[in-house]
Biopython code that builds the backbone (N, CA, C, O; Angstrom):
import numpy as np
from Bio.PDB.StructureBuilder import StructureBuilder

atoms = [
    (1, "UNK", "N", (0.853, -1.181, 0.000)),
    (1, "UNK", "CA", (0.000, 0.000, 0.000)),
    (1, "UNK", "C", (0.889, 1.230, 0.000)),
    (1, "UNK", "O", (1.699, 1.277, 0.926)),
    (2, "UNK", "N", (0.887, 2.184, -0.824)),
    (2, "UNK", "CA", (1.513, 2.912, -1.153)),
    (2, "UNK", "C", (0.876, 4.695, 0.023)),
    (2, "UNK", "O", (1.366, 5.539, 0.773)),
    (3, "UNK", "N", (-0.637, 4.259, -0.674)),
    (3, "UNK", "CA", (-0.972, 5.977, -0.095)),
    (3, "UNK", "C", (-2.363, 5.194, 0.298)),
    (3, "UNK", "O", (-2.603, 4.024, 0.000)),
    (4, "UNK", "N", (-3.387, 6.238, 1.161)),
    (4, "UNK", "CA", (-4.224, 5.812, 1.798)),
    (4, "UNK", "C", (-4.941, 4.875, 2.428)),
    (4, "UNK", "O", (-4.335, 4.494, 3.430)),
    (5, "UNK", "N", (-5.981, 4.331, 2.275)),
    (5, "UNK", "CA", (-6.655, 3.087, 2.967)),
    (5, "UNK", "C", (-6.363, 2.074, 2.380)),
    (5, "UNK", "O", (-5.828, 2.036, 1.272)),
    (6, "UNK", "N", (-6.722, 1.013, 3.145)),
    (6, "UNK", "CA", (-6.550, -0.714, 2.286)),
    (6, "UNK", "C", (-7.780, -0.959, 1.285)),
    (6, "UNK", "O", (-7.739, -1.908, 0.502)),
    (7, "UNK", "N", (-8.913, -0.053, 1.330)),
    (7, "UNK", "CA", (-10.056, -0.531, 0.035)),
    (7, "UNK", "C", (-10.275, 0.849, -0.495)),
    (7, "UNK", "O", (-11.422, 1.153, -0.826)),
    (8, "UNK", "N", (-9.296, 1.729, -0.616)),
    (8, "UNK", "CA", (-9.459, 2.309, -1.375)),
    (8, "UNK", "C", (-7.752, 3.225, -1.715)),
    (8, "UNK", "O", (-7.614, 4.369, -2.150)),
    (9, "UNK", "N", (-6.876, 2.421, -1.404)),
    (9, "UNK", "CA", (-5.575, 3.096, -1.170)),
    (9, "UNK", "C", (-4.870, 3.125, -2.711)),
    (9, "UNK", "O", (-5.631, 3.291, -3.664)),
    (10, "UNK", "N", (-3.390, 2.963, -2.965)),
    (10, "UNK", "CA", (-2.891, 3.037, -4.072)),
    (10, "UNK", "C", (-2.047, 1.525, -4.062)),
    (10, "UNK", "O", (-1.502, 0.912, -3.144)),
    (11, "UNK", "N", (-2.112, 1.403, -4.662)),
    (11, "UNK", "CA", (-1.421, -0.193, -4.019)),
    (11, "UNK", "C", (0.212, -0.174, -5.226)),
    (11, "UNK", "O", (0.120, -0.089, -6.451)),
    (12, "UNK", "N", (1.257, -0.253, -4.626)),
    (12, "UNK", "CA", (2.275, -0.823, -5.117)),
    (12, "UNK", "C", (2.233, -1.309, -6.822)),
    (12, "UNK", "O", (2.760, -0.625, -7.699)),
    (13, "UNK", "N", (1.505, -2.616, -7.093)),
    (13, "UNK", "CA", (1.404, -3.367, -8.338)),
    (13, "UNK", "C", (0.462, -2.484, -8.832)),
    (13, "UNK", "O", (0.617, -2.621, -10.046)),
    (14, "UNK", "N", (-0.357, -1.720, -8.688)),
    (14, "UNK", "CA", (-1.291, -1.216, -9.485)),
    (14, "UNK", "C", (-0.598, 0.012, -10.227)),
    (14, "UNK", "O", (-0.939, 0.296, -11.376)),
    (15, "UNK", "N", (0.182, 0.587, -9.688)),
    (15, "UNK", "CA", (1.296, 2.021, -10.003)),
    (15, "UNK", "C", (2.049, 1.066, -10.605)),
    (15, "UNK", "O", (2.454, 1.511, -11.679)),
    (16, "UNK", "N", (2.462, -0.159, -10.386)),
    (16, "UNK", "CA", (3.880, 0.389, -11.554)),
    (16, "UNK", "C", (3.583, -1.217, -12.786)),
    (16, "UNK", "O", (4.531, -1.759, -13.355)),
    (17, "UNK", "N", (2.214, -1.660, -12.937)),
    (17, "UNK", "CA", (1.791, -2.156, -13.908)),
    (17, "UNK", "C", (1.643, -1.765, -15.052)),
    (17, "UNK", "O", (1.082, -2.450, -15.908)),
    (18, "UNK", "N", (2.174, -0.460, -15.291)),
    (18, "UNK", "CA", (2.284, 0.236, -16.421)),
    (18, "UNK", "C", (3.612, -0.101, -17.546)),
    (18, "UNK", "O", (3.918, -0.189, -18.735)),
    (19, "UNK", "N", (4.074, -0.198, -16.221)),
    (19, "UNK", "CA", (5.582, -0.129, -16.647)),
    (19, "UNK", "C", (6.001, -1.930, -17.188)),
    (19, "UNK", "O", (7.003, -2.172, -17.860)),
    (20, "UNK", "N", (5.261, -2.741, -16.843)),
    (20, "UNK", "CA", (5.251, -4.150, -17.058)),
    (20, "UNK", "C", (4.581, -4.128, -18.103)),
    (20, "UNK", "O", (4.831, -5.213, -18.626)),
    (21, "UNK", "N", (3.994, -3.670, -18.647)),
    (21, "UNK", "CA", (3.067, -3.862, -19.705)),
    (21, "UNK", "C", (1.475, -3.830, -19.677)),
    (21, "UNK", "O", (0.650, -3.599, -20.561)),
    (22, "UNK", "N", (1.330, -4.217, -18.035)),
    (22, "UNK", "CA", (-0.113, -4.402, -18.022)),
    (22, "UNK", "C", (-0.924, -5.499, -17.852)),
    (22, "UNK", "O", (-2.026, -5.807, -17.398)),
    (23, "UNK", "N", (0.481, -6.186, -18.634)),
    (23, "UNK", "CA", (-0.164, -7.864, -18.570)),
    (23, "UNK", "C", (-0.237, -8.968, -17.293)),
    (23, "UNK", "O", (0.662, -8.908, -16.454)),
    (24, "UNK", "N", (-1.074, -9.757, -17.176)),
    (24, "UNK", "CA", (-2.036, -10.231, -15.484)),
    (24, "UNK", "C", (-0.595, -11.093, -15.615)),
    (24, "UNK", "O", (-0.141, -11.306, -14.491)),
    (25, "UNK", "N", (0.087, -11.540, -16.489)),
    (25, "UNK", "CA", (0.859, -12.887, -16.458)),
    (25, "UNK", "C", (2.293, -12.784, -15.728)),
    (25, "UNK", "O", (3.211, -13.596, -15.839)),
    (26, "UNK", "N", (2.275, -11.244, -14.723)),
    (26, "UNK", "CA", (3.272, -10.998, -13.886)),
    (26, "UNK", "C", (2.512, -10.976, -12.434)),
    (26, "UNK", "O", (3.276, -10.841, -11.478)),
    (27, "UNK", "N", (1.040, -11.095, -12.115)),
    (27, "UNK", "CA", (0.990, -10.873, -11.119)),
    (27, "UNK", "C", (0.950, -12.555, -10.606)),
    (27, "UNK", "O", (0.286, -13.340, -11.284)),
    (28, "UNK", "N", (1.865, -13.165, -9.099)),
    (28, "UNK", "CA", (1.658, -14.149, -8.503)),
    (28, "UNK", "C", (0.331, -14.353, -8.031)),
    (28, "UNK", "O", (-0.300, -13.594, -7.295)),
    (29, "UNK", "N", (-0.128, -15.689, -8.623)),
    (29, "UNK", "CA", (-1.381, -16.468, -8.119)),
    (29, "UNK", "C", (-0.912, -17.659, -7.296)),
    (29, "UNK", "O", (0.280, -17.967, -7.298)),
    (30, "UNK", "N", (-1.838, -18.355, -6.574)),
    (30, "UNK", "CA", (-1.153, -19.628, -5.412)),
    (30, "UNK", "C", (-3.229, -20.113, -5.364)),
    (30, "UNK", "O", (-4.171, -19.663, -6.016)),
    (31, "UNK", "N", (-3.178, -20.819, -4.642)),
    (31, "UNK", "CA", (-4.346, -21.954, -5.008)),
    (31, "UNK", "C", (-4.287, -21.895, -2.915)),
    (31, "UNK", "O", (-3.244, -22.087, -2.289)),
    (32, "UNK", "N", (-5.723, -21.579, -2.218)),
    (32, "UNK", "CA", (-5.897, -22.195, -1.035)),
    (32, "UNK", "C", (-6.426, -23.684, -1.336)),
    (32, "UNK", "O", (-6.819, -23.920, -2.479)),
    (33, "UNK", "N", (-6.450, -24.487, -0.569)),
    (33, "UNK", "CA", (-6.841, -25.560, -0.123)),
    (33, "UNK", "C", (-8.478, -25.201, 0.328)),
    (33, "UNK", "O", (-9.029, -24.310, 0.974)),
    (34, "UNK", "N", (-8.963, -26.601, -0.507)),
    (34, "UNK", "CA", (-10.321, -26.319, -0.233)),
    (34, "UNK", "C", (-10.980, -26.933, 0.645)),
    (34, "UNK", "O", (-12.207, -26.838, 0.672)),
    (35, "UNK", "N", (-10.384, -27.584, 1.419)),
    (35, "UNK", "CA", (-10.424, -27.492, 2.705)),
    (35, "UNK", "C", (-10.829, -26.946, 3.868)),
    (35, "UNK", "O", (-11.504, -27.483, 4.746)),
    (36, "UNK", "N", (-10.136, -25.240, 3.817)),
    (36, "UNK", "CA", (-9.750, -24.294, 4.358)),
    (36, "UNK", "C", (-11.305, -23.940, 4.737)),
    (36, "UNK", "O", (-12.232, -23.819, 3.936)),
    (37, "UNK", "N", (-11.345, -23.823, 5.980)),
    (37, "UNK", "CA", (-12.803, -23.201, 6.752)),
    (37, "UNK", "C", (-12.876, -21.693, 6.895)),
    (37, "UNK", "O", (-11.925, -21.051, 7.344)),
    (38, "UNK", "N", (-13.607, -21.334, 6.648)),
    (38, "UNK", "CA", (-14.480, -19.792, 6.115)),
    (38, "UNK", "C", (-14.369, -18.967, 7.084)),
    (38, "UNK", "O", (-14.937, -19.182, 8.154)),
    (39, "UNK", "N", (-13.598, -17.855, 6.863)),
    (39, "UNK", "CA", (-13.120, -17.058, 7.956)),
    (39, "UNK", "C", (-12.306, -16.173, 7.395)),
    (39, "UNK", "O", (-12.121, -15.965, 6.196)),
    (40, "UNK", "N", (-11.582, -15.398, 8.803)),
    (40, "UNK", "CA", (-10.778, -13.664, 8.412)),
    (40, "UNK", "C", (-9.020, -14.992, 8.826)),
    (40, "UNK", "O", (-8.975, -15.729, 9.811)),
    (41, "UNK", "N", (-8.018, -14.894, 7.877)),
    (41, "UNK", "CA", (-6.996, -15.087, 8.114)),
    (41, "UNK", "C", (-5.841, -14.246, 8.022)),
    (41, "UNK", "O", (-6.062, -13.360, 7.197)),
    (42, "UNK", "N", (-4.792, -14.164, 8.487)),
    (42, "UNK", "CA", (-3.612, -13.267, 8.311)),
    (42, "UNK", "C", (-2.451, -14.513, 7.735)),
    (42, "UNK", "O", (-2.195, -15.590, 8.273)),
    (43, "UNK", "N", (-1.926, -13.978, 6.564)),
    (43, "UNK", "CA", (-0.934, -14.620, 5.938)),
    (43, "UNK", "C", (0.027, -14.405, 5.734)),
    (43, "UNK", "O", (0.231, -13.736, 4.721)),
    (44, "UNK", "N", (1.063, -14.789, 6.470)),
    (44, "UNK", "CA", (2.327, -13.982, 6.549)),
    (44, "UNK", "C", (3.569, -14.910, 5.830)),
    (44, "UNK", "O", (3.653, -16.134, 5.926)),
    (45, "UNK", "N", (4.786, -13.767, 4.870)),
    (45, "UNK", "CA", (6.062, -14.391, 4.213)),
    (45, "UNK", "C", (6.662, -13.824, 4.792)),
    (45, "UNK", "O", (6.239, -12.792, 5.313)),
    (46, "UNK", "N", (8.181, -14.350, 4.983)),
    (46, "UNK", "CA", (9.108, -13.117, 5.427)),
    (46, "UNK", "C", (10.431, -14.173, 4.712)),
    (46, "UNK", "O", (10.804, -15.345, 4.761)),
    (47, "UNK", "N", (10.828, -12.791, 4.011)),
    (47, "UNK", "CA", (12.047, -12.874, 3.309)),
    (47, "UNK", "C", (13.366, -12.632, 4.367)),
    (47, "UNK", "O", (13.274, -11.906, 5.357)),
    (48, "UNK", "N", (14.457, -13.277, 4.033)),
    (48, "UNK", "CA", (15.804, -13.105, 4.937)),
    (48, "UNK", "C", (16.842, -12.786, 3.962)),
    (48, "UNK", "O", (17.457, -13.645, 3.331)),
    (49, "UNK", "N", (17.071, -11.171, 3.825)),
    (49, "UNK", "CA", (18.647, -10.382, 3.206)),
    (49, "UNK", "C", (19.429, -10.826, 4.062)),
    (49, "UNK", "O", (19.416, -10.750, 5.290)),
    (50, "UNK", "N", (20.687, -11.690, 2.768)),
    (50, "UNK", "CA", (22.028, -11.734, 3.523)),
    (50, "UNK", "C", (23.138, -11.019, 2.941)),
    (50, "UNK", "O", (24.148, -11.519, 2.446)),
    (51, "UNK", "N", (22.810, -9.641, 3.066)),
    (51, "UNK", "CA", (23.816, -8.950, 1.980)),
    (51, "UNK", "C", (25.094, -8.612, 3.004)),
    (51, "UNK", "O", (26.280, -8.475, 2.702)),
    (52, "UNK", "N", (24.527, -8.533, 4.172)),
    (52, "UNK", "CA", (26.052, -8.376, 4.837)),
    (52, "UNK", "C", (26.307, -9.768, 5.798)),
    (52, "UNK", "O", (25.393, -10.509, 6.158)),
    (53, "UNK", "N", (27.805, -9.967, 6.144)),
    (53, "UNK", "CA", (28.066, -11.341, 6.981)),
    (53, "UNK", "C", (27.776, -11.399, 7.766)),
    (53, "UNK", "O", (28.181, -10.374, 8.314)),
    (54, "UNK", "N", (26.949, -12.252, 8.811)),
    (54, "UNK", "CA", (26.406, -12.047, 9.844)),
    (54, "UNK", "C", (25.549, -11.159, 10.664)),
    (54, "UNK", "O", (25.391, -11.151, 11.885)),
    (55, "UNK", "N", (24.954, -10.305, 9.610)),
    (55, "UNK", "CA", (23.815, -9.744, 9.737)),
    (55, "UNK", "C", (22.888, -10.235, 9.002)),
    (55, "UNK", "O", (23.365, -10.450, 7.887)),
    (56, "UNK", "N", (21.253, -10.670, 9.082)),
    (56, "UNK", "CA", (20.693, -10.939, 8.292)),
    (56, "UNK", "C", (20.027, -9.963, 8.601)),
    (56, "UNK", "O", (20.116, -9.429, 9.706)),
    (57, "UNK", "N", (18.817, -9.353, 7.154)),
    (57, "UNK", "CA", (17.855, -8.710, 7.377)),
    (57, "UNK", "C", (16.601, -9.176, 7.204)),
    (57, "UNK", "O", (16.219, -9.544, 6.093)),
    (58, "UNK", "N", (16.013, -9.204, 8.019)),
    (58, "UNK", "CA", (14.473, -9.702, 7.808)),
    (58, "UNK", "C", (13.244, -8.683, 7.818)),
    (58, "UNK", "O", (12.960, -7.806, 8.634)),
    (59, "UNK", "N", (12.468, -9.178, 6.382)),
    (59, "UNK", "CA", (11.465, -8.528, 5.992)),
    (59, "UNK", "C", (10.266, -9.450, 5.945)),
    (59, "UNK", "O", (9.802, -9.936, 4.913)),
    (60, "UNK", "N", (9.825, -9.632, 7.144)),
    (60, "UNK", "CA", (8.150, -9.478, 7.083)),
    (60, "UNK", "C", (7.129, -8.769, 6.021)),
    (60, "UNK", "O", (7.102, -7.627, 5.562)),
    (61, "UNK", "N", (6.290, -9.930, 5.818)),
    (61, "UNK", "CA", (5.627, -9.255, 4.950)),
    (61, "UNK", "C", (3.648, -9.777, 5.412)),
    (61, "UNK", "O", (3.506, -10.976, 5.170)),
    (62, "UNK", "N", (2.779, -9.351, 5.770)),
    (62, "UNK", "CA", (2.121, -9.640, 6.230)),
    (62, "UNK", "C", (0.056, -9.238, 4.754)),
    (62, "UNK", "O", (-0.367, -8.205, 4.235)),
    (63, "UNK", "N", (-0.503, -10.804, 4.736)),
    (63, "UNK", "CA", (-1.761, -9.803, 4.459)),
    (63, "UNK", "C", (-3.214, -10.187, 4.815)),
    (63, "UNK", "O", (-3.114, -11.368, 5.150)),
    (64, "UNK", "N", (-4.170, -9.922, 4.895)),
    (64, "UNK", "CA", (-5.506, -10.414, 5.461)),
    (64, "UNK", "C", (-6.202, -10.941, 4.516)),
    (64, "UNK", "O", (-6.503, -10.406, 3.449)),
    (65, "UNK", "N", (-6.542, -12.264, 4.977)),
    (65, "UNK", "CA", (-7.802, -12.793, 3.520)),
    (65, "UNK", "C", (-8.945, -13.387, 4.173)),
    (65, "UNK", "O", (-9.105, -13.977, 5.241)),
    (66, "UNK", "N", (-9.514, -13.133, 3.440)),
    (66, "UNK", "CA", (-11.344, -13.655, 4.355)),
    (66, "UNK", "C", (-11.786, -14.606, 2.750)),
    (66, "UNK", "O", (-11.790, -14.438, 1.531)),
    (67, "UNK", "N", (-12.134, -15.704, 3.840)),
    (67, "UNK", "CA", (-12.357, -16.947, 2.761)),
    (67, "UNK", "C", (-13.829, -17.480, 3.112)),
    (67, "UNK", "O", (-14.312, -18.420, 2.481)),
]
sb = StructureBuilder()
sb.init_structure("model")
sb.init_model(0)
sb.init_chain("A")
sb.init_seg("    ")
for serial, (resi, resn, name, xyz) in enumerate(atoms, 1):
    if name == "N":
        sb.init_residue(resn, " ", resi, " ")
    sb.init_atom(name, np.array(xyz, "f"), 0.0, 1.0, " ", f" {name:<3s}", serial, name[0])
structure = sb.get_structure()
């Protein structure tokens, strides 16, 4: 999220989809399990920079999905 709210903000991929072309065949898709019981979830990645020795940097990345 770049600028304002989460349902009505500027979002990151939406600004610079221009510059990609536009085309859907860059944005990541993934498949829940259908399984999965109906509800508000938080889904979290977190990436680990090892650009310096013995420092790592960690980036959390967090988002909400209601299924």
């Amino acid at each position: 999220l770049l600028r304002r709210r989460l349902d009505s903000g500027w979002w990151y991929k939406r600004e610079l989809r221009q510059h990609w072309g536009g085309s859907s065949s860059h944005w990541k898709t993934d498949s829940i399990v259908a399984t999965l019981k109906a509800g508000n979830y938080l889904m979290r990645d977190e990436i680990i920079a090892l650009y310096s020795e013995y420092k790592p940097q960690f980036y959390p990345e967090c988002v909400k999905l209601e299924v």
